[in-house]
Steps between C-alpha positions, in 0.01 A plus 500: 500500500289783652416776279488833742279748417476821656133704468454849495156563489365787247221724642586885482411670837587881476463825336539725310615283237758642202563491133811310352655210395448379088175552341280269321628448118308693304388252236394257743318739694152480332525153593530544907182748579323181684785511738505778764542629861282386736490811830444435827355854653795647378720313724612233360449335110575185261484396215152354338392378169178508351386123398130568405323837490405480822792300730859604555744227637753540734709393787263395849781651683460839345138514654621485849654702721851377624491626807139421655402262231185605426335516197460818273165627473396545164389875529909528534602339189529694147643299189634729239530296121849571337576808755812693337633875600177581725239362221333174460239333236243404746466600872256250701435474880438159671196373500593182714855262582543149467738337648599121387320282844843340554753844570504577814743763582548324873623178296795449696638263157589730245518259226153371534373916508707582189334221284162681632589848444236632264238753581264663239347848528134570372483811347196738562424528117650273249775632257387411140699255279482793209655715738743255684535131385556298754831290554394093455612293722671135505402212689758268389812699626843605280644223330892412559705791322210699434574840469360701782420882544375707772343856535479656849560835704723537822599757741717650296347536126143545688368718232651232184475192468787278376465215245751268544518221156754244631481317768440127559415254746740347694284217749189390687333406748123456477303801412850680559739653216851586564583739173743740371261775467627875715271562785490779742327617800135627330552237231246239674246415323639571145433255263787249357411396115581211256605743238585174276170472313283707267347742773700501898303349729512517884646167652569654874464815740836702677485351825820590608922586456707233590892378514522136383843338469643825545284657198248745502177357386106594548282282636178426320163381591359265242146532345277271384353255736555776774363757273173288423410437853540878557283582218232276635507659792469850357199321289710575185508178309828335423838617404609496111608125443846528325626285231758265609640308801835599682814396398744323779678731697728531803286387841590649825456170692711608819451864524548693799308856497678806708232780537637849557235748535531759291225721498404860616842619249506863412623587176 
């Protein structure tokens, strides 16, 4: 049977962005400062999380613009670590963007530039681990009923960001995860963790919002393989490795992808 699934792709375009929406909880916030809100010149932002002291991953997408497709220079780009009610923990311009060699925002199949949607931004000075520990990373994906968590920002809880504990996935498709987790525009980019062992780790990026067999769903890019070849490029070594191999889960063998543009949204 085909599975429909209709994309909404993620990347906020306008200001001025607003407070609301639920905060992070409180005793997990001490947790969440390596994720943040990665600006674009003050027009647009998404979410970011720091993965070393010196790289923050993220959606390709969000480096683009929508309309001309070009590239964000890095003089433009600001990534504020655990930004909450106007503060942050670290503040760090871009030094330099990587983009993962197979995106191409001109990819007219959007199933192939989902499973490539990972960028990384290179921070002008590194944020120490003493100040910020980094979030690790898996390279072995969520196992079946794993349970999954996300942390991101959108367009309308700009200035919080939400932690969201239960979500799961729900299929794949190659470097693609379908998944329960909430996703809004501004929520690209924000990291979606196997909160099932002893510390989360990141098993794929907010790439976009979806509808899939009439459910809401996000759609994730996955890391690992992806995520080492982009760290190669950036000449950062190799991802994390994680610990064990992927369950089975649902495959979307026959799916058909809808795009609907849905960028350049004011809140």
């Amino acid at each position: 049977m085909t599975r429909w699934l209709t994309i909404f792709f993620l990347a906020m375009t306008a200001l001025p962005v607003r407070a609301g929406g639920a905060p992070m909880a409180t005793g997990a916030e001490q947790e969440w400062h390596a994720v943040g809100r990665i600006d674009f010149a003050d027009r647009s932002f998404c979410t970011g999380s720091l993965i070393s002291a010196r790289f923050v991953l993220t959606a390709a997408h969000c480096l683009f613009d929508l309309d001309t497709h070009r590239r964000h220079a890095p003089a433009d780009i600001t990534f504020k670590a655990g930004w909450s009610e106007g503060s942050a923990f670290a503040i760090r311009a871009a030094r330099a963007v990587h983009v993962h060699p197979g995106f191409s925002m001109a990819d007219p199949a959007r199933a192939g530039r989902l499973a490539m949607d990972l960028a990384l931004v290179e921070l002008d000075r590194p944020v120490p681990d003493a100040t910020i520990p980094p979030l690790p990373v898996s390279s072995s994906g969520p196992q079946a009923g794993a349970a999954l968590g996300v942390v991101s920002y959108a367009h309308d809880r700009s200035e919080t960001p939400l932690l969201q504990e239960s979500c799961d996935v729900v299929a794949r498709q190659g470097g693609v995860l379908i998944t329960t987790c909430a996703a809004d525009f501004g929520a690209s980019g924000a990291p979606i963790l196997d909160l099932s062992g002893p510390e989360p780790r990141i098993v794929s990026v907010v790439s976009a919002k979806a509808v899939f067999q009439g459910r809401k769903v996000s759609v994730g890019t996955a890391v690992g393989e992806a995520l080492d070849a982009l760290m190669a490029l950036a000449g950062a070594g190799g991802a994390p490795a994680g610990e064990a191999a992927p369950g089975r889960l649902p495959v979307l063998s026959d799916t058909r992808f809808m795009t609907e543009r849905a960028g350049h949204q004011t809140p």
